[in-house]
Structure formats: structure tokens, C-alpha cells
C-alpha positions in Angstrom: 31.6 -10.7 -5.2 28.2 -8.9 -4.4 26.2 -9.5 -1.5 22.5 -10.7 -2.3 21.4 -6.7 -1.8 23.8 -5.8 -4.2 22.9 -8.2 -6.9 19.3 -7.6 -6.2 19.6 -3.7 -6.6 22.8 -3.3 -8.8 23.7 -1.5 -6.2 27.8 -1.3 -5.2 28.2 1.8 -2.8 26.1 3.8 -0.9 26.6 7.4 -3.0 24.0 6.1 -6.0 21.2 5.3 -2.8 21.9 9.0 -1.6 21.5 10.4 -5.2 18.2 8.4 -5.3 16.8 8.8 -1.9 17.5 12.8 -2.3 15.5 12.5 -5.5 12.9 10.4 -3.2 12.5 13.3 -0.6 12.8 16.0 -3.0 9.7 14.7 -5.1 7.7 14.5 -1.8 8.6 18.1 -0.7 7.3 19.1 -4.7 3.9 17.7 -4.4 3.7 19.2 -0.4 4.8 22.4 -2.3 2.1 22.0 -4.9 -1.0 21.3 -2.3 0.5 25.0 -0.6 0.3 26.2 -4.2 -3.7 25.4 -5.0 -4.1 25.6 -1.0 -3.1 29.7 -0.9 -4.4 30.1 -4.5 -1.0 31.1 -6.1 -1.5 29.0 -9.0 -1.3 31.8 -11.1 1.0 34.0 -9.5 3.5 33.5 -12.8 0.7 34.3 -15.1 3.6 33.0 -17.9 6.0 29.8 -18.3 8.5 28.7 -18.0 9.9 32.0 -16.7 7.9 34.3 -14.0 7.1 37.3 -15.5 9.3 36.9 -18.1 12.1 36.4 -15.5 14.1 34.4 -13.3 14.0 37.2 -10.7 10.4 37.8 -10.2 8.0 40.6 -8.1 8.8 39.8 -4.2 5.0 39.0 -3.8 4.1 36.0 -1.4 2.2 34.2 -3.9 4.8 34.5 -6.8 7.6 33.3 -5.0 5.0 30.4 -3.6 4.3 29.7 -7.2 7.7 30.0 -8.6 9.7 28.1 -5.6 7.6 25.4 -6.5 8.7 25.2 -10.2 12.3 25.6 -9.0 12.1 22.7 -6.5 10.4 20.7 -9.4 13.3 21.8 -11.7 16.0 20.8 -9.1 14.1 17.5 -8.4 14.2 16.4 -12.1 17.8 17.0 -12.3 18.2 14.6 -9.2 16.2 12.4 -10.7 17.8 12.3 -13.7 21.1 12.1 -12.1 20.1 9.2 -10.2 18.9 7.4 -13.2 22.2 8.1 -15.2 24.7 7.1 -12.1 22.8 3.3 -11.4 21.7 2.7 -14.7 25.0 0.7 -15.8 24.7 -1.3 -12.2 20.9 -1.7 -12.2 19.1 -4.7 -12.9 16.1 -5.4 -15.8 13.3 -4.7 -12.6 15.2 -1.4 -11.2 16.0 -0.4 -15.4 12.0 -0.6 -15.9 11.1 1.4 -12.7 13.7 4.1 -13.9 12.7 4.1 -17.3 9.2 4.7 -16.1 10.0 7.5 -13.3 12.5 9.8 -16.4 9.6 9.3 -18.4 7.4 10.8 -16.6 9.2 13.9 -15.8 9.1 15.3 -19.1 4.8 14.7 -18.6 4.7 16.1 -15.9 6.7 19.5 -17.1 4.2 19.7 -20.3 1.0 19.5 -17.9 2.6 21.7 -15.2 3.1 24.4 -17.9 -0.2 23.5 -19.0 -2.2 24.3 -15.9 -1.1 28.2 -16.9 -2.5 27.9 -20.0 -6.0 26.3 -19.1 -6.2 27.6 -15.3 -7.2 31.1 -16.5 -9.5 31.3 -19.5 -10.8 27.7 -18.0 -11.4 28.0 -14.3 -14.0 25.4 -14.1 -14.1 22.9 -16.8 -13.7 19.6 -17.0 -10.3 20.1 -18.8 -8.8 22.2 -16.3 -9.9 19.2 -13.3 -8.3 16.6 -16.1 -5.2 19.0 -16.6 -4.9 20.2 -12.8 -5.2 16.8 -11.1 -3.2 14.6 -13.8 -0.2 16.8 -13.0 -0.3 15.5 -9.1 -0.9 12.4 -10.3 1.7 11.8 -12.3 3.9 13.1 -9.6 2.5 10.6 -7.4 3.6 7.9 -9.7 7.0 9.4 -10.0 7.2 9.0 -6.3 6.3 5.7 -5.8 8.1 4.4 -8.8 11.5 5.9 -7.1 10.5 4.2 -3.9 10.0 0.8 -5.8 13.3 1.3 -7.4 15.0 1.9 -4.3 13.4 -0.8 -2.2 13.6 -3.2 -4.7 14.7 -6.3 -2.7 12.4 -9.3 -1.8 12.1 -9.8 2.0 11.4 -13.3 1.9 7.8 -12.3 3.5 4.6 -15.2 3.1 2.9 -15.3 0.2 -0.2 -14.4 2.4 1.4 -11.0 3.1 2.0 -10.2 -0.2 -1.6 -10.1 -1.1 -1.8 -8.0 1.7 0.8 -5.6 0.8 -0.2 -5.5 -2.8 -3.8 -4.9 -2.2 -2.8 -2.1 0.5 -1.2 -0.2 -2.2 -3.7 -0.8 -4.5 -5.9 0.8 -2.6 -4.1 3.0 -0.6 -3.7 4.4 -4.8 -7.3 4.5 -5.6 -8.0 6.5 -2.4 -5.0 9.2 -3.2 -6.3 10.0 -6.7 -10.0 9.6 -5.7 -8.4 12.9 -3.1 -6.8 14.8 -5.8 -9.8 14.7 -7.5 -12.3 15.5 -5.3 -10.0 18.6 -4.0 -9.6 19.8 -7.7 -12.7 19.4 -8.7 -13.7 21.4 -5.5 -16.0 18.5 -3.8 -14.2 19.1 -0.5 -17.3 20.5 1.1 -19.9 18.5 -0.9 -20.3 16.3 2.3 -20.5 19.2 4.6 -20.8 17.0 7.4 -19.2 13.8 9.1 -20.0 11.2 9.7 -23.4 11.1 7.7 -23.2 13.3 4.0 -26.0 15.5 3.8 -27.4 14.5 7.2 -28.0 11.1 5.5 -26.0 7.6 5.9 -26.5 7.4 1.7 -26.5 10.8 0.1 -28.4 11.6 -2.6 -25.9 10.7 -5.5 -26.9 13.0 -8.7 -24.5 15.3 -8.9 -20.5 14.2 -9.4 -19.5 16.0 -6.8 -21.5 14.4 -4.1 -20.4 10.7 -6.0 -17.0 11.6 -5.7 -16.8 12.7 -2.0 -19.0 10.3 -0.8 -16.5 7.7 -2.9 -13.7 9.0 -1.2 -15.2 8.8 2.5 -16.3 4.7 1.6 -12.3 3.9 0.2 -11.3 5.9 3.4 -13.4 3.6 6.0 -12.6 0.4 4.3 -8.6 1.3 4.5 -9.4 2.2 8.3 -10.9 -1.3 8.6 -8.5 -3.6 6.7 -5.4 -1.8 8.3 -7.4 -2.7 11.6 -7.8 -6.0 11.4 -4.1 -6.5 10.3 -2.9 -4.8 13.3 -5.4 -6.9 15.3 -4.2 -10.4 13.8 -0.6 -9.7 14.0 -0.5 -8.4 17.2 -2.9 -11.7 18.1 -0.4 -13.8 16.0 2.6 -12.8 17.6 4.2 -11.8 14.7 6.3 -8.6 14.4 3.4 -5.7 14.1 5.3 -2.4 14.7 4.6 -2.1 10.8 1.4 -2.4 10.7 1.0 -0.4 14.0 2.7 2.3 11.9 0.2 1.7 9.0 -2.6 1.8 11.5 -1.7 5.0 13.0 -1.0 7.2 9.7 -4.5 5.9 8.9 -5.9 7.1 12.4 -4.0 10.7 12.1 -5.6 11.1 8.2 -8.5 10.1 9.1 -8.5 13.0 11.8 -7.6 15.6 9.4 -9.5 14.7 6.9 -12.5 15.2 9.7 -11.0 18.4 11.0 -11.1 19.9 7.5 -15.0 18.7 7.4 -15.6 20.3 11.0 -13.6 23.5 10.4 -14.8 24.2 7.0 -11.4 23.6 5.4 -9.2 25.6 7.6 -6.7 25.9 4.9 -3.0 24.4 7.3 -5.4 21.4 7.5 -5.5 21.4 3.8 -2.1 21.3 3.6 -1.9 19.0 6.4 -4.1 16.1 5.0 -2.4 16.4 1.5 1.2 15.6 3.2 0.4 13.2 5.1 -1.4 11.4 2.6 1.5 11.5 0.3 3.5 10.2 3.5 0.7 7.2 3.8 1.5 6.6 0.0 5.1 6.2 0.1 4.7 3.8 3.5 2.8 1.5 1.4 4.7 2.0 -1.5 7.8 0.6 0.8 5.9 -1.8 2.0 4.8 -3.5 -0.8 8.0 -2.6 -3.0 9.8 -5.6 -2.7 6.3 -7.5 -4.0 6.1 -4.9 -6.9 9.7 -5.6 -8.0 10.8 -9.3 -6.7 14.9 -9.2 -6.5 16.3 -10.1 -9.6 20.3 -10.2 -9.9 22.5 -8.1 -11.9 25.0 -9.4 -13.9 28.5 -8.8 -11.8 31.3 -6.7 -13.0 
């Protein structure tokens, strides 16, 4: 007989959860990988895919083995992914199933734009396709990641129905602001605020050009998640209730919110860069366990 985990997840032993967590950490190392990538400009290192210069072996060049150890940790992810999928899929239930479905999916998406971004990248820098192209490859990697977090964390904790609006409004958000990021870093709006806190030396911008709209965007997402994660940590510690999460919440806000300023300050000292993009994809996945078990309610597995 399983235990109520067991029949939530489909889960018998702990060597599937290693398999899957693996696939977890793996896909958050890729997309750190991938902000070093644009961050150092090695994009197109490996003017060519899938190979590197029509090898497996490429030049011993910083930026080529940047370039191509990210494909090979995105190559070595997939197959954990997939094998993750393959050794709970019999034991699974219909919520962890869809979630799966969803994150294999994906990984054949995110190949095709990935081999894509060689293609556009050079012959069209600046275009609107290469932004589309350039930033819908991290954010379908950002859905893989959170879908593998959902799938792990997929049992109900029982929490009040107050806290789930919470949770699932958090992530919402938390969403929104990540891919308002990649876009604004893609579309190289970093700097179109040069300045913090005004933009422009003004509390509301001049909004005519996307760039500004974007950027300034990002900034009023990133003060209303320093606000609502404020007042949560306020009324639970006020409550008495048990607020080490939301102190954790709080806190990843605080130390993004201090990068993302640093980067303003320091005219994007480039670790920064590389800083605020892995922490941010840290933030994510909090939020994404934290509202995973509202995103996918427990539902049990036939037994076998």
C-alpha cells in the first residue's frame, strides 16, 4: 500500500526523484550557462549547428568552448529529462503525466530555436525576429523549468485557500516579471533607464520608444513584487504563522532588487549580468515550489 505522497506523485522509491531533480538542477545550470553565453557575447562562437565548426572537438578559444559547453549541457539536460519522463511515466498520475508531457514537449522547441538563434543572430543582429527568436529560446527553457518543479512537487499541502491565491498570484507574477527581463535584456533596453530610482531623471519617463516602455515596465512589476512579498512577510510574522518562507521570498526579492540596481549604477558590469539572471531564475523556481502543489492539487495513482 502507498503512502498519500506516493499516490499523489506515482512515486515508489527515491531513484525516479534523483533522475528528476538532476534534470531540475541541470536545466537551471543551462539557462545560467546561456545568460554567460549573451553576457560574454559568444553567441556565435560556433558560427554552425549542431556541430562547432563542423566538429565535436572545436578551436580551444574561450568563447567557443562558452558557446559549445552550453549546447552540451543542454544536450545532457534533455537526455535527463527525457529519462526522467520515461522511468515515472508508468507510476505517474494524470496531473504529473500532463506536466511531463508538457516539459518533453518542449525540449524538441527549444532545440529548433536554439539552432535557430545561429541562423538569424548573424545576418539579423537587430530585428525584431532575432529579439522574438533570441528571447523565446530562454523562455521556453523557463517553462521547462518550472514545469519539472510542478511535477516534482506535485503534492497538496493542505495550505488555506487564502494562501493559494497568494501563491498562485506570486507566480503569476513572479512570470510576467522574468519574461518582461528576458526581453528587455534581448532587446538591449538594459540601459534605457540609465538611472535609478527615477528613469530619465523623471518619476514617469517619456514612454515613445519600446525600449523605454519595456524597462520602465519591468522596474513597476519589480516594485509591486517588492511590495506584496512585504506585506506577506509583515502579516505572517504579525499572524504568528510560520514565515521562514516568506522571509525566504522576501529576501531573494531584496538581493534582486540589489543587483538589478548595481547593474543600473555600474553600467552593467557584466558578473552582475550574470548575477541578476541566476538569481532570478532561482526566485522563479522558489515560487514555482511554492505554488506547485496549487498548480497541480494531489491526485492519486492507481496502485500496482
Amino acid at each position: 500500500m502507498m503512502n498519500k505522497q506516493e499516490l499523489a506523485t506515482g512515486f515508489k522509491s527515491g531513484g525516479e526523484k534523483w533522475v528528476l531533480g538532476l534534470a531540475i538542477t541541470l536545466t537551471y545550470v543551462l539557462m545560467i550557462f546561456g545568460n554567460v553565453v549573451t553576457t560574454t557575447g559568444s553567441g556565435l562562437a560556433c558560427p554552425d549547428w549542431p556541430l562547432c565548426y563542423g566538429t565535436v572537438n572545436p578551436p580551444k578559444e574561450i568563447s567557443v568552448w562558452i558557446e559549445w559547453g552550453h549546447r552540451l549541457i543542454g544536450g545532457t539536460t534533455g537526455i535527463f529529462i527525457l529519462a526522467s519522463a520515461f522511468l515515472i511515466w508508468k507510476k505517474a498520475s494524470s496531473a504529473l503525466k500532463f506536466f511531463l508531457k508538457i516539459a518533453v514537449g518542449l525540449i524538441l522547441l527549444a532545440v529548433l530555436l536554439g539552432g535557430a538563434i545561429i541562423i538569424v543572430d548573424a545576418p539579423l543582429l537587430d530585428s525584431v525576429l532575432r529579439i522574438t527568436v533570441v528571447s523565446s529560446h530562454i523562455i521556453v527553457a523557463t517553462v521547462i523549468f518550472t514545469t519539472m518543479i510542478v511535477a516534482y512537487y506535485s503534492v497538496s499541502s493542505g495550505t488555506s485557500a487564502g494562501r493559494r491565491n497568494y501563491q498562485l498570484g506570486l507566480f503569476a507574477l513572479v512570470y510576467l516579471q522574468i519574461v518582461l527581463g528576458i526581453i528587455v535584456r534581448y532587446s538591449r533596453s538594459s540601459m534605457a533607464c540609465p538611472d535609478w530610482p527615477l528613469c530619465q531623471g523623471s518619476l514617469l519617463p517619456p514612454l515613445f520608444t519600446p525600449e523605454v516602455m519595456l524597462h520602465y515596465t519591468h522596474r513597476l512589476v519589480a516594485y509591486t513584487v517588492f511590495f506584496i512579498t512585504l506585506w506577506d512577510l509583515v502579516r505572517t510574522v504579525r499572524a504568528g504563522d510560520n514565515y521562514q518562507r516568506s522571509a525566504v521570498t522576501f529576501g531573494l526579492v531584496l538581493l534582486q532588487a540589489s543587483i538589478g540596481i548595481g547593474i543600473i549604477q555600474s553600467q552593467m558590469f557584466l558578473p552582475l549580468l550574470v548575477l541578476h539572471g541566476a538569481v532570478g531564475f532561482l526566485f522563479l523556481g522558489w515560487v514555482a515550489y511554492l505554488g506547485a502543489p496549487f498548480i497541480a492539487p494531489a491526485q492519486v495513482a492507481s496502485e500496482s
